[in-house]
Residue frames as a rotation matrix with the C-alpha (Angstrom) as fourth column:
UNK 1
0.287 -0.581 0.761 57.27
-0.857 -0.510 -0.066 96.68
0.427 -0.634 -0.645 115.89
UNK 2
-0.633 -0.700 -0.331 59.66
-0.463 0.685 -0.563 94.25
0.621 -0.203 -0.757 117.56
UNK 3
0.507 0.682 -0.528 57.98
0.163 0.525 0.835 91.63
0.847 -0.509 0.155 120.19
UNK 4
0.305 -0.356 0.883 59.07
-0.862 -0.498 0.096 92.44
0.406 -0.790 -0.459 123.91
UNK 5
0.465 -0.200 -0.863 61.08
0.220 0.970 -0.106 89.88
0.858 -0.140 0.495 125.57
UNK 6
0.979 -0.051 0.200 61.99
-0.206 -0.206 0.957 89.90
-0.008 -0.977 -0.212 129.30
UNK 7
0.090 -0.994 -0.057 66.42
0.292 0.082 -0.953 90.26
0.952 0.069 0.298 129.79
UNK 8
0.956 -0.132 -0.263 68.18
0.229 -0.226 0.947 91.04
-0.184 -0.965 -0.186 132.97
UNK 9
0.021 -0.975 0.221 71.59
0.405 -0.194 -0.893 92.77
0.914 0.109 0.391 133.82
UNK 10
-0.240 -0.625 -0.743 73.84
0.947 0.016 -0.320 94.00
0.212 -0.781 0.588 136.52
UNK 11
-0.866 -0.251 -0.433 73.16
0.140 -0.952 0.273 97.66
-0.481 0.176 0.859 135.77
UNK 12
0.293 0.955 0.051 69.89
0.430 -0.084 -0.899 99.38
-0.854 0.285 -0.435 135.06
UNK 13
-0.544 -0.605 0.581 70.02
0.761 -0.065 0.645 100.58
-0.352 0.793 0.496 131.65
UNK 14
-0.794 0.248 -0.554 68.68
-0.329 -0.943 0.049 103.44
-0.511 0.221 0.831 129.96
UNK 15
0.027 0.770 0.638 64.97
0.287 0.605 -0.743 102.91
-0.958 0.203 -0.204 129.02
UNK 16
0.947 0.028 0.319 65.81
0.318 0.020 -0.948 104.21
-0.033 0.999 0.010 125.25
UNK 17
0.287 -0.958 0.017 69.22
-0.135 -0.023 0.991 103.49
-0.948 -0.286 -0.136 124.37
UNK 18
0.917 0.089 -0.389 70.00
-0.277 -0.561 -0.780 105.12
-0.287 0.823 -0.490 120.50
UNK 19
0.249 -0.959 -0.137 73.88
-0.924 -0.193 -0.329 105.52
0.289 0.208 -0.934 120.85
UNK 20
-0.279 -0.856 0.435 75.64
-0.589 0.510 0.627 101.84
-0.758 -0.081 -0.647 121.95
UNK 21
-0.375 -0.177 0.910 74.79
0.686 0.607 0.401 99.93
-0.624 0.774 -0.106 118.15
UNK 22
-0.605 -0.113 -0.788 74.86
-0.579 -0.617 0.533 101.89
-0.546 0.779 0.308 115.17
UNK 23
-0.665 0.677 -0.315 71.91
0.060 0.469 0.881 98.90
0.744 0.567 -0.353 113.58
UNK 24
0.090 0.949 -0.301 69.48
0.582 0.194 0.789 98.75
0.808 -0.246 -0.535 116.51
UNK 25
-0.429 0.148 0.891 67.78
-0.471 -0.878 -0.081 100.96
0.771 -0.454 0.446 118.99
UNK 26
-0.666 0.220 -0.712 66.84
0.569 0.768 -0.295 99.19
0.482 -0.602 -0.637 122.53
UNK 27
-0.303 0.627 0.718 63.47
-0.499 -0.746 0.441 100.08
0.812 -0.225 0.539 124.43
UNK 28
-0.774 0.030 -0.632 63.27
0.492 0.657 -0.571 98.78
0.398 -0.753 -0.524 127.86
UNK 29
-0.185 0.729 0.659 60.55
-0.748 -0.539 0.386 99.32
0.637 -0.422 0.645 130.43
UNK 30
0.839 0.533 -0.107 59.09
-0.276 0.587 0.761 97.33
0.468 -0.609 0.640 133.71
UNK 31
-0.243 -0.867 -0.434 62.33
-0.052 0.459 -0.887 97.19
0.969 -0.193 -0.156 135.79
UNK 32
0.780 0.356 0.514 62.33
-0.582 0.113 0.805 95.62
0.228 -0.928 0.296 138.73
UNK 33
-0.084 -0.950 0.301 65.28
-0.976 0.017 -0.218 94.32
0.202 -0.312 -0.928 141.04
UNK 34
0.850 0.507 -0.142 65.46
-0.455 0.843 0.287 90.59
0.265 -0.179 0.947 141.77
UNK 35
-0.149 -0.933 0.328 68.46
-0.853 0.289 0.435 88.16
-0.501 -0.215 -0.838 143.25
UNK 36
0.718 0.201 -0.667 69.59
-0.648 0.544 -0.534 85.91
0.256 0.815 0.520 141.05
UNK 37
0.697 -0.483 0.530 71.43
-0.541 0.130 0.831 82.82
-0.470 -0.866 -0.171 142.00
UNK 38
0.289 -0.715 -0.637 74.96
-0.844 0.124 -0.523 82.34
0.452 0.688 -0.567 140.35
UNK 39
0.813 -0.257 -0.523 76.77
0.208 0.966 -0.152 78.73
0.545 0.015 0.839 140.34
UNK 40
-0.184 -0.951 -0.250 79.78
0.717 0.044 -0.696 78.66
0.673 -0.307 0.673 142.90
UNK 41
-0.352 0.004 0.936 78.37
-0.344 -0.931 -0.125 81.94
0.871 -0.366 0.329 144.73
UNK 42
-0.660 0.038 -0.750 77.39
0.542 0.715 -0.441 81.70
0.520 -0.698 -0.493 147.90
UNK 43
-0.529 0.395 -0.751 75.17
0.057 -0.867 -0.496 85.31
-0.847 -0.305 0.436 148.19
UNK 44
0.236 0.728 0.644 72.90
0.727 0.308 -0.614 85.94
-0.645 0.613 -0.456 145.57
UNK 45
-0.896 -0.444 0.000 73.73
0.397 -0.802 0.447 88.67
-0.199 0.401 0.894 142.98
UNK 46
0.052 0.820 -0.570 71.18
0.140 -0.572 -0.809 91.76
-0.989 -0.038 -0.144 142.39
UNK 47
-0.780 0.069 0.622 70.03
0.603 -0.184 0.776 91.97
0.168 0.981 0.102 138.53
UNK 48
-0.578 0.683 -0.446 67.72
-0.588 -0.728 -0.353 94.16
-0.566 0.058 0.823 136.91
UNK 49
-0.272 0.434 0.859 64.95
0.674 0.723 -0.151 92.04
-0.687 0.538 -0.489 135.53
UNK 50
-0.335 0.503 -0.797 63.04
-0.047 -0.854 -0.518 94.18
-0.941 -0.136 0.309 132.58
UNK 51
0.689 0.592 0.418 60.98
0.453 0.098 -0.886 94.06
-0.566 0.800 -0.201 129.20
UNK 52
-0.338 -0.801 -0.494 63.52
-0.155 -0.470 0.869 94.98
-0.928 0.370 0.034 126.41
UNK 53
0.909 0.275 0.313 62.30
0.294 0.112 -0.949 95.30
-0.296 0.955 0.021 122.30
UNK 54
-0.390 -0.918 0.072 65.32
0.415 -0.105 0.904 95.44
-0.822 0.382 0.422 119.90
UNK 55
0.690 0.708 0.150 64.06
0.284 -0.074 -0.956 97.54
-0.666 0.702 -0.252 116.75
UNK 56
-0.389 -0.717 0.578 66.63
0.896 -0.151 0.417 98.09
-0.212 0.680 0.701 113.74
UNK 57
-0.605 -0.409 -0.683 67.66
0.276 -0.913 0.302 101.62
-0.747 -0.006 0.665 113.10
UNK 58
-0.914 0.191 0.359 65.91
0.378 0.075 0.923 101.66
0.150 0.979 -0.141 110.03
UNK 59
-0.305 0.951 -0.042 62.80
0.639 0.237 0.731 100.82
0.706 0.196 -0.681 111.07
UNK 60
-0.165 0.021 -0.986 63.19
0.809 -0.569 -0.147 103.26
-0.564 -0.822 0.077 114.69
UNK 61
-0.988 -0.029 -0.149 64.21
-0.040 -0.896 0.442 106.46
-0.147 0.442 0.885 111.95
UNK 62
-0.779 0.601 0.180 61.01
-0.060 -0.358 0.932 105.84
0.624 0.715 0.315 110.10
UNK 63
0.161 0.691 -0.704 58.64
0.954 0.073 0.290 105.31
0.251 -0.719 -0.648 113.66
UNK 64
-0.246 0.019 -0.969 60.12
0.644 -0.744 -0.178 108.35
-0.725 -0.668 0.170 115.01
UNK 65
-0.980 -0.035 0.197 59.79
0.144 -0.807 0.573 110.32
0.139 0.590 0.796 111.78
UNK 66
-0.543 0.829 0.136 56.10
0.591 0.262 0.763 109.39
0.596 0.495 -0.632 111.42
UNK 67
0.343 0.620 -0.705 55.00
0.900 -0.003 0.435 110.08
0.268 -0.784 -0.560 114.88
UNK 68
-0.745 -0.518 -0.420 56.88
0.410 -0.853 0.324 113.86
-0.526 0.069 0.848 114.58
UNK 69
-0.976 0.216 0.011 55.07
-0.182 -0.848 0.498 114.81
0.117 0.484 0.867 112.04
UNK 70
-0.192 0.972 0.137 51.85
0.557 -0.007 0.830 113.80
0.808 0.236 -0.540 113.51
UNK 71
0.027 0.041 -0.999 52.37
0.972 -0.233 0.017 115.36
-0.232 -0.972 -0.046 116.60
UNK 72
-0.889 -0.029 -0.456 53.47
-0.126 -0.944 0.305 118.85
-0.439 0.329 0.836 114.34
UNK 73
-0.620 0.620 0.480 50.18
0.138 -0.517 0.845 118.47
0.772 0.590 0.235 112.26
UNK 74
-0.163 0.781 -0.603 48.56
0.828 0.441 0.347 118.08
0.537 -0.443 -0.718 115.49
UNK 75
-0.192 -0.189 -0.963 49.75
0.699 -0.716 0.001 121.18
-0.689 -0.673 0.269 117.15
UNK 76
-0.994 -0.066 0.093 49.41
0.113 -0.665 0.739 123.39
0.013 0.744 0.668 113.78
UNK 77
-0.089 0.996 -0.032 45.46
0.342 0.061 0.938 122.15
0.935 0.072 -0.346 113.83
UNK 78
0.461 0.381 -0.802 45.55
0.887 -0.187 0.422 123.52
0.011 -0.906 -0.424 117.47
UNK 79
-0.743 -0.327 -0.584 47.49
0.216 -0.943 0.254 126.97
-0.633 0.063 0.771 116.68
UNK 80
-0.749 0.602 0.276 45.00
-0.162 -0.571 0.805 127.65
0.642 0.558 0.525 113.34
UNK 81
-0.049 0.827 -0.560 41.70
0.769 0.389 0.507 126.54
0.637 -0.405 -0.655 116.04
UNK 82
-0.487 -0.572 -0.660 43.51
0.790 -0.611 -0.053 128.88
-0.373 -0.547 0.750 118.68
UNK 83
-0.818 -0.460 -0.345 43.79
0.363 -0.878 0.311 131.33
-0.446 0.130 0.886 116.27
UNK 84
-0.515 0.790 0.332 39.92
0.274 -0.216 0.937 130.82
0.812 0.574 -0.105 114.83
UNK 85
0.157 0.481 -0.863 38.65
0.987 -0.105 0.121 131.06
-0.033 -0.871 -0.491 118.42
UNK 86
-0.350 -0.349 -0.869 40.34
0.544 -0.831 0.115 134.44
-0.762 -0.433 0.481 119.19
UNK 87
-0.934 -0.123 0.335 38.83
0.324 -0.683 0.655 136.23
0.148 0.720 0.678 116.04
């Protein structure tokens, strides 16, 4: 998995953001406001500061597939348990 690396913007972003590059999927987390001081300004500007991982699409499909279908075998092994309990 990608290595986290600390980015800032104007605008908080969505912490899992799928839909704005058709090659990579963005996973932010830890946001926190902060003033940042711009050349020529005379006020500071407000940024979001926050942890951001870039993972190619590829590599996102085949994390999320994996971790589906453990989560279904996990729930199936808790419906047949379920259903051994109750007999």
């Amino acid at each position: 998995m990608a290595q986290w690396r600390t980015a800032h913007c104007t605008e908080k972003l969505p912490e899992l953001d799928t839909a704005s590059s058709p090659t990579t999927v963005y996973r932010r987390k830890d946001f926190k406001q902060v003033s940042w001081e711009s050349m020529g300004e005379e006020d500071p500007v407000q940024m979001w500061e926050f942890q951001e991982q870039e993972i190619p699409r590829e590599e996102w499909d085949q994390y999320n597939s994996t971790s589906t279908q453990q989560i279904m075998q996990t729930l199936n092994d808790l419906k047949a348990d379920v259903a051994f309990l109750s007999l």
